[in-house]
N, C-alpha and C positions, 0 to 999 in steps of 0.2 A: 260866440255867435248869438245873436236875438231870433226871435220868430215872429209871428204877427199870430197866427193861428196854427192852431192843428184840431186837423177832423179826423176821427179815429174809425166814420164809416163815411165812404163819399163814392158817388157813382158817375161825377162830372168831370175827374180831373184824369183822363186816362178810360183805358178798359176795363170790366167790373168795377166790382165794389173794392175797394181799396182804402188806405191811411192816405192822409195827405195833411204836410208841410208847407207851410207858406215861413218863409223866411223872411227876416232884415237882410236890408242895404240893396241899391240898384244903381250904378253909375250912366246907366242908358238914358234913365228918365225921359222914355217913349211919350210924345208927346198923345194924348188920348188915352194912355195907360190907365188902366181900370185901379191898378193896385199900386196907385199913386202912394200910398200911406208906409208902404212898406217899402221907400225908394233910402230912409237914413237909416244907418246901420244898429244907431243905439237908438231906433225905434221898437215897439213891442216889449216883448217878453226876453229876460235870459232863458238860453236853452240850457236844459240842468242835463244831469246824468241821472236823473228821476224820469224826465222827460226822454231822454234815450230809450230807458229801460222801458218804459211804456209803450213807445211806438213798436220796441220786438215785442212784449207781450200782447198786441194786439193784433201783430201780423203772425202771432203763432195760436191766437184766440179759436179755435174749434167750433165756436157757439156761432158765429159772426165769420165764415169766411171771404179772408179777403185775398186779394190777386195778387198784390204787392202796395209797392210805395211809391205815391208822385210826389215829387218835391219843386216847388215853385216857390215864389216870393212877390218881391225881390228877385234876386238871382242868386242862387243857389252858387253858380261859379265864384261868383263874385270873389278877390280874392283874399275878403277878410273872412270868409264864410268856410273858404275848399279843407280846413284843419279839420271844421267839426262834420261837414257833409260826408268827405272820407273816411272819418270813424265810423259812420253812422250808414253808408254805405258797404261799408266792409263789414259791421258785425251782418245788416241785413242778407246779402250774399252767403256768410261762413252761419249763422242759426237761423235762419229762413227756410226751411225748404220749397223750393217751385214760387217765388215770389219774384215777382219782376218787381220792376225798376224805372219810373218812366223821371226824365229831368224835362224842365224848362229854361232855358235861360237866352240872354240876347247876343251873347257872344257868339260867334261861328265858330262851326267845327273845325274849318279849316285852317281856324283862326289863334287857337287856345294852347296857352299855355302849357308845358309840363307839369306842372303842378293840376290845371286844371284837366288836362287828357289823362291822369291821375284814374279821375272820379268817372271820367266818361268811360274808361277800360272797365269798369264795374256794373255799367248800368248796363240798360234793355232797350230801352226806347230815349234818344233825344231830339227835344222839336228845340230849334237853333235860330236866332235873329231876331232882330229888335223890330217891336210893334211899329208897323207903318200905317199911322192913321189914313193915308190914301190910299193905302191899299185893303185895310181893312174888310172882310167877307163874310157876313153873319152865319153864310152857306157851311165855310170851313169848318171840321171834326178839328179839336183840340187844339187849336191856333187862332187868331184874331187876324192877320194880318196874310195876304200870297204869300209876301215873301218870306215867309217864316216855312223851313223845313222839319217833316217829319223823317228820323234816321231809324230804322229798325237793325243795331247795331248787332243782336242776337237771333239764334230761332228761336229764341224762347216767346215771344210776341211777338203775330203776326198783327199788323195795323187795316 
């Protein structure tokens, strides 16, 4: 898997302060899509297991609390991505304590894969569907688009 960025403190992608992951690859290529750069897969950064190790050591940082992990891109389902999101999801969950989880991607829930309802059994929060630049709503908390859903999949985050 690539990445395009990671911000280790962010208060925009989600509730609180959090990590966040922007990933490679997007097969949706929303037209109006802000994060047009992160739509090819061997764009960005290789994500290392240095890079792994960092994003738990940041979500277990004491100095710097954070709430959890948002993971966007790209699309994070995407399915040359769900190997390393599922690792990276699963150690967050098993040495985390009290960290959500919020994903982004354009796929539907009702839509996805096994492999990718995988990564969604893991998470806390998923906002689902491809950017519709005519629907586009500057008003919208944590979406671009109506048609894009917010799923509060646990009680661990209330939205």
């Amino acid at each position: 898997m690539n990445y395009h960025v990671y911000h280790n403190v962010d208060v925009i992608n989600g509730k609180g302060t959090r990590c966040t992951l922007f990933v490679s690859g997007c097969e949706h290529e929303c037209r109006g899509c802000y994060n047009q750069s992160t739509w090819r897969l061997d764009s960005g950064h290789v994500f290392t297991q240095a890079l792994e190790d960092q994003i738990i050591a940041d979500l277990q940082d004491t100095r710097i609390v954070r709430k959890g992990l948002s993971l966007s891109g790209g699309d994070p389902l995407h399915p040359a991505n769900l190997n390393a999101v599922l690792k990276l999801v699963t150690r967050v969950k098993t040495e985390c304590d009290n960290k959500d989880i919020w994903l982004w991607t354009g796929y539907l829930r009702d839509a996805l894969s096994p492999e990718q309802q995988a990564v969604v059994n893991l998470i806390d929060v998923l906002i689902d569907g491809k950017f519709e630049q005519d629907l586009y709503d500057p008003s919208l908390k944590w979406r671009g688009s109506s048609n894009q859903q917010i799923h509060c999949l646990t009680d661990m985050t209330a939205v």
